[in-house]
N, C-alpha and C positions, 0 to 999 in steps of 0.2 A: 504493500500500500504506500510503502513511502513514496514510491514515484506516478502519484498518482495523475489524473488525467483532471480530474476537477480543480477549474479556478478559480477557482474559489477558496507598545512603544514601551521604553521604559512604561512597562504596564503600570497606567494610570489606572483612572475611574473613578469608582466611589473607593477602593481601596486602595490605589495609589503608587503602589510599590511592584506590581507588575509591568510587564512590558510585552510585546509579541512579534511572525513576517510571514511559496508558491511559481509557479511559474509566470515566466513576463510576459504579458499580453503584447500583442504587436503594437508599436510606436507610430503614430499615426502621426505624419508631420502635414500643416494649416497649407491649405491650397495654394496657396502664395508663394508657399516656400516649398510644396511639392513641385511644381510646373518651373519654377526659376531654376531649381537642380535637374530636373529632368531637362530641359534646356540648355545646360550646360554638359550633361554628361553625353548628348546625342551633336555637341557640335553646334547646336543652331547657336543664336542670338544671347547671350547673355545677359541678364538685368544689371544694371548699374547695383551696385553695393552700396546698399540705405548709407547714409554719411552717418558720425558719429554726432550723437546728441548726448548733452549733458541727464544723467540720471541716478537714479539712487544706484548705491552700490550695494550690487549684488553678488554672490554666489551661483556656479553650471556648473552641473555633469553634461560631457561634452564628449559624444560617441563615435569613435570611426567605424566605416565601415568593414573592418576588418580585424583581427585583434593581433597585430605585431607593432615594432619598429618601426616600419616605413610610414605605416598607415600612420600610426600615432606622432609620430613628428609634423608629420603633413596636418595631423588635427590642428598640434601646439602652433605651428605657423597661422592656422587659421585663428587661432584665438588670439594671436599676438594684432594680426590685421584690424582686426574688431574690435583695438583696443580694449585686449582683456591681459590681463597673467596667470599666470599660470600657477595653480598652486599647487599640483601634483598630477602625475604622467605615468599611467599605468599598460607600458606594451602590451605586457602580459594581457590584459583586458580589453585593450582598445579603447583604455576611457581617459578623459584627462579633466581633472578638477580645475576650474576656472573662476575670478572674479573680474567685474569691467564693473567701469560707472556708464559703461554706455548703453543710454535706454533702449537700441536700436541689436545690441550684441546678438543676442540670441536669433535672430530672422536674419543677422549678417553669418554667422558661421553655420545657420542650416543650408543656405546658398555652395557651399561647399564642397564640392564634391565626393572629398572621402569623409565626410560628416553624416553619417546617420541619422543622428538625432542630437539635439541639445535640449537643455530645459534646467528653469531655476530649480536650486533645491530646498529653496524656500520663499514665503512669499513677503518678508517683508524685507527691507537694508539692514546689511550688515554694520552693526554697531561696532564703534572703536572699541567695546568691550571685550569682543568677540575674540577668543583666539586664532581663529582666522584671518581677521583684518588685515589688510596689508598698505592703507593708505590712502587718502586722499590725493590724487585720483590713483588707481589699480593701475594705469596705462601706462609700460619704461620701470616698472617695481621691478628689483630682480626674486626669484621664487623664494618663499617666506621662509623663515629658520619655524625648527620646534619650540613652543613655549611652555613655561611649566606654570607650575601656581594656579591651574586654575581650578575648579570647585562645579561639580554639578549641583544641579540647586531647587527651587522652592517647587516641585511639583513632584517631587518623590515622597512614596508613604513614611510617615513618622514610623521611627520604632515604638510598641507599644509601653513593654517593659524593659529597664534594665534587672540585671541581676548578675551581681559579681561572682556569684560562687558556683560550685559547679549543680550542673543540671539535665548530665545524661538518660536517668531515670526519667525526665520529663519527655523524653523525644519519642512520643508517641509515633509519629511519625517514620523511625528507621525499624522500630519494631512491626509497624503496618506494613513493610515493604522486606523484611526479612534481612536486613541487615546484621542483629545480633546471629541469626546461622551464617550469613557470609561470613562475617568474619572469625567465623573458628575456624575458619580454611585460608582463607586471607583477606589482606587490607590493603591489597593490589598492589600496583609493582613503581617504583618511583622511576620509572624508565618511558611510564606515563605522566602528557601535560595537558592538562584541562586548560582553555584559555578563556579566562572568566572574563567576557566583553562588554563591560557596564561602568559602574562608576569608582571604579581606583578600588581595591583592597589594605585596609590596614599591615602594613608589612611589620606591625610591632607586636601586635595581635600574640598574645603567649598561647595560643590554641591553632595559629598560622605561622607563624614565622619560620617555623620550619619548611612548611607544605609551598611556602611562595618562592619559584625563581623567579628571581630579580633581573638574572638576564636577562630575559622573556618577558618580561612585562616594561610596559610604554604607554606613554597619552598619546592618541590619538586627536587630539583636540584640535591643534591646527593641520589636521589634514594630512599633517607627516610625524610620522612615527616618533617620538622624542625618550630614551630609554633613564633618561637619569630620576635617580627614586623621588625626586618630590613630582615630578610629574605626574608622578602614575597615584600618590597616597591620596584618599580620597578627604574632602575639608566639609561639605557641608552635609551629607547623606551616608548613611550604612550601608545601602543597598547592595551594593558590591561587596561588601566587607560578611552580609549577612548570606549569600547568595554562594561565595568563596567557601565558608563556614559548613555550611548542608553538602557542597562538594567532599572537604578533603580536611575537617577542624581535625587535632591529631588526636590518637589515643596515649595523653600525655597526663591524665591523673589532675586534669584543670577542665573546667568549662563543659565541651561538650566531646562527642566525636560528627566527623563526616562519613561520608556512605564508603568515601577511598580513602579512609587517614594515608595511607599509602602512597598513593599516587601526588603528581606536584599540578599547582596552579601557577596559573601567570595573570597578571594584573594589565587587561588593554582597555584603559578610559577612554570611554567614549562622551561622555556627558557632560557637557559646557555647565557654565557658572546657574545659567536658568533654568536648567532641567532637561534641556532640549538635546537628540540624539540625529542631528541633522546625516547629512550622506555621506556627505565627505568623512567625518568622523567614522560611520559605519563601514563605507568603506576600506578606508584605511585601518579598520580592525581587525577583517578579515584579511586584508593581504598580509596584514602580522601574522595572527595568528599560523597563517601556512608559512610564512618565512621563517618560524621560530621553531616550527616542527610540531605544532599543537596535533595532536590527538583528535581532541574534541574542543568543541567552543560550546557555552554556554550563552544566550541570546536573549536576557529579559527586558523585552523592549520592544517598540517600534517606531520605527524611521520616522522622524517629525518630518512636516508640519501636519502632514496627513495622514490618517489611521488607515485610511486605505488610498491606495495610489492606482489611479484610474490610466489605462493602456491608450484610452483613445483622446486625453488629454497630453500637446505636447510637449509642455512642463512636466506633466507626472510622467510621463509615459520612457521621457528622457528616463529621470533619474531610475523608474521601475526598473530599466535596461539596464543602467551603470551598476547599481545594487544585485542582480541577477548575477552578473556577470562575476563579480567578487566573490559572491557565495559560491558558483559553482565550479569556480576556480579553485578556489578554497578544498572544494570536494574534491577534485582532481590531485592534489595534492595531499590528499590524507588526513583532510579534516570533517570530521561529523559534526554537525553542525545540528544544535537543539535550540530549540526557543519557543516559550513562550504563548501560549495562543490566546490571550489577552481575557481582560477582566469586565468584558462590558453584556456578556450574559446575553451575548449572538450567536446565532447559527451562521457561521462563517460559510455555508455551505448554501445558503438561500439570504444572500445579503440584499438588502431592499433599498436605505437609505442610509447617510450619514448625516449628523448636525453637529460633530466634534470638532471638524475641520474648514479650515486651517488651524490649529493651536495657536501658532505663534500673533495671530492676529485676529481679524473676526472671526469667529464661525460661521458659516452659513450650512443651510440644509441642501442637501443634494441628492438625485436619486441615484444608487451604483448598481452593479451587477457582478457578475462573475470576472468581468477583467477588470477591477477593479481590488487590487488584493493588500492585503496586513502584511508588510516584508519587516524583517526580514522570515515571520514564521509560516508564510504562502508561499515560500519560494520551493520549487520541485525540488526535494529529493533532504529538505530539511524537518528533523523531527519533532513535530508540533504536539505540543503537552499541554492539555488540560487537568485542573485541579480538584482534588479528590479532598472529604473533611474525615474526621474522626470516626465518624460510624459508617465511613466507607461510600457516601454519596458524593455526587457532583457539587463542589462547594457553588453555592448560589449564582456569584460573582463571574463564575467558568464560563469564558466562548464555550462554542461545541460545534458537532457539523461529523454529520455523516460522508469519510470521506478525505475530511482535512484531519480530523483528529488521529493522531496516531497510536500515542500511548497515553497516561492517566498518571498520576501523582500526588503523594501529598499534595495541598499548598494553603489548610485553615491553620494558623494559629502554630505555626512553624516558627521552635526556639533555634536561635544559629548565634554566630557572634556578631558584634557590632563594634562600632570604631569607641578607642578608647580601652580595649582589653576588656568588654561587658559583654553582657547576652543580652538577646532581646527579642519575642514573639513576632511575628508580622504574620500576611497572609494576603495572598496574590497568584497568579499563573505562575509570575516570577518565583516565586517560593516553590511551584510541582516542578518547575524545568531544571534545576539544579539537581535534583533528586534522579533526575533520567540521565542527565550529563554521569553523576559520579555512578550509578550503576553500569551505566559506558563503558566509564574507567575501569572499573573491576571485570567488564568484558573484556577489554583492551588488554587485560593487563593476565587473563586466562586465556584468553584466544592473540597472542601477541600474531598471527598471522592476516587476521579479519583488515579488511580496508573497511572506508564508510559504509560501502552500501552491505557488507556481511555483516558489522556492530550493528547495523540500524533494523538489517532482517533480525540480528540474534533478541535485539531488544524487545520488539514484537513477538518475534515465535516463545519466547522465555517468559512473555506478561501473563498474567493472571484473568481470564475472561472475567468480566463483571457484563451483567443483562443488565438491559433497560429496567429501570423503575416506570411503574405504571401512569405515568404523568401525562401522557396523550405525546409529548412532543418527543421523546428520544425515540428514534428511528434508529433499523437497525438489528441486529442479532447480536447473542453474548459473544459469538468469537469477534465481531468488528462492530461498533455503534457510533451514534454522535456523542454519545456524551465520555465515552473512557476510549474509543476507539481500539483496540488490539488489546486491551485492558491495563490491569495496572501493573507496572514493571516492580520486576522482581530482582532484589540483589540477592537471595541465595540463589535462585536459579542462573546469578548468572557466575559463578563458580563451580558450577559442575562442570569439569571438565569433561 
């Protein structure tokens, strides 16, 4: 099921602290800039290239047609034309991260011929705050350094409680999922790296500081990788810290444990000062995580400004593409890739309307459909997890969707660590998907042979079937449904060798 056929964020909502993302719908570029490049690519008559007009400065995923070298240089020239810079040049993808003040940019570099598609990746101007910024005007900047210091911020769930001492006994949770029998067998292999992709990891954390390389772990924040440790420590949110915790907290006679005390994490912040997990960021998290050699990545969240990113829009449809591309390159390189199926208690799988989107600016209500998807936990061949409570049902809050769901996991009222050396409860999709990563791990780390798509079959054929409750709306059968899909993963099962 992971590669399925149906198209169908820092998980917010009502609870806050989750995050979620399918396949990319085709990139539909505005009649204007269809006919202009088809005219160029046959030869005829060329259109004059819109002039450069003063405008706010923004942010583009900016697509070749192709995904090497040649093509992607031929982008970066193009962006350079249309007075933009360049803020990151991915051959490997064919995408190249972009900002301009110029209102005209985006309709100049689809003109282009090995340009695919471009599109903002967000819809308001980039603030001097922003660690992306590169300046008044973007146009003659040379490409931005990495910065550190910054803080993901006010739209992540609060922790509910602290508690300093320890509280293994409380994790109802690793006992729901068979954890105390995995590990009489083991607590997985440190030759596995979990790449926890959210908001920075406490690297002082006495229940992590072991489990975290430090190698392996970088901000993402302005768009390029930056590895030195305050970069990656997270300042305003736990979420990362909490998320890293349910992975891999050690069995060290403090706090709690993780589902792989065993196995290592790496810390790739993705989350700016405001809460926001824009593309660039995103992106640039997974081409880490596969250049660091991650295992698995962990994914609780999705792509701002939009909860879902519509294919026949050529802003969204842009970045849908650039985002696609990073994941399944990512895959290609040996990363399993979990996230999130978000907290807003949809059938991801018969989507109708949105009124959450834009985030970063107004919302307005909108009708979607199927090509309109949640990335990064819509994206083919990535495993989508919904949330599971104490007596074994769909927590309230759970997307679901016959189809998209894959597997099932804790995620009510889940104790993990939090920044400052504390514990602290939360409850989110973001809270089931770390539960399915570090089960992963202790695949990974019994099956050292499996690439992605064997771990992501084993996780499945290893879950636990759960049937529908009689609520009229879960569709489906016990071995596949909407609401636990493949059911609920299992960490003894997944040490039988």
């Amino acid at each position: 099921m992971l590669h399925r056929t149906t198209i169908g964020r820092y998980r917010r909502g009502a609870l806050g602290i989750a995050v979620a993302a399918g396949l990319a719908a085709a990139c539909l570029i505005p009649a204007t800039a269809a006919s202009a490049d088809e005219e160029g690519r046959g030869g005829g008559h060329h259109q004059p290239t819109p002039p450069y007009v003063a405008g706010d400065l923004m942010n583009y995923a900016v697509n070749a047609e192709r995904a090497n070298r040649g093509q992607t240089k031929q982008v970066e020239r193009a962006v350079e034309a249309a007075s933009g810079t360049v803020i990151a040049a991915y051959p490997e993808l064919g995408v190249v991260i972009a900002q301009s003040d110029n209102a005209n940019f985006a309709e100049s570099v689809r003109r282009d011929r090995h340009v695919e598609s471009a599109g903002a990746t967000r819809t308001v101007p980039v603030a001097e705050t922003d660690p992306t910024y590169l300046g008044e005007p973007a146009q003659g900047l040379q490409r931005m350094q990495s910065r550190s210091e910054v803080a993901e911020g006010s739209q992540l769930e609060a922790v509910e409680e602290v508690v300093p001492d320890p509280r293994e006994g409380e994790q109802w949770d690793m006992a729901a999922i068979g954890v105390p029998e995995a590990h009489a067998v083991t607590e997985g292999s440190d030759r596995v790296l979990v790449a926890v992709i959210d908001s920075g990891i406490d690297g002082d954390h006495p229940d992590l500081e072991a489990a975290v390389d430090q190698g392996a772990s970088a901000s993402c924040l302005s768009g390029v990788a930056d590895g030195s440790y305050e970069s990656w420590q997270p300042t305003t949110s736990s979420h990362g810290t909490h998320v890293a915790g349910t992975i891999a907290a050690q069995r060290n006679g403090v706090g709690i444990v993780g589902v792989a005390p065993g196995a290592r994490v790496s810390a790739v912040k993705v989350v700016n000062d405001d809460g926001y997990i824009f593309a660039e960021a995103a992106i640039c998290g997974f081409m880490h995580a596969a250049a660091t050699g991650a295992d698995i990545s962990n994914n609780s969240y999705y792509v701002d400004p939009w909860m879902y990113w519509c294919g026949d829009d050529a802003d969204q449809g842009a970045v849908l593409t650039a985002v696609t591309r990073a994941v399944e390159y990512s895959e290609r390189r040996g990363v399993l890739n979990v996230a999130a199926a978000g907290n807003a208690s949809t059938d991801l799988a018969n989507k109708v309307s949105d009124d959450s989107s834009p985030n970063d600016g107004t919302p307005v209500e909108r009708p979607i459909d199927a090509g309109c998807l949640d990335i990064p936990t819509e994206v083919d061949g990535v495993v989508t997890v919904s949330s599971t409570q104490a007596d074994g049902a769909k927590s309230g809050f759970s997307n679901y969707g016959l189809g998209v769901i894959d597997v099932a996991a804790p995620g009510s009222a889940i104790l993990s660590t939090i920044d400052g050396g504390g514990y602290g409860t939360s409850s989110g999709t973001s809270m089931a998907s770390p539960h399915v990563a570090g089960v992963a791990a202790l695949l990974a780390s019994t099956h050292p042979w499996a690439g992605p798509h064997e771990l992501a079959k084993l996780l499945e054929r290893q879950a636990v079937d759960v049937p529908c409750p009689a609520d009229g709306v879960c569709t489906g059968e016990p071995r596949d449904n909407a609401y636990f899909g493949e059911g609920l993963v299992s960490a003894a099962a997944a040490v039988r060798r």
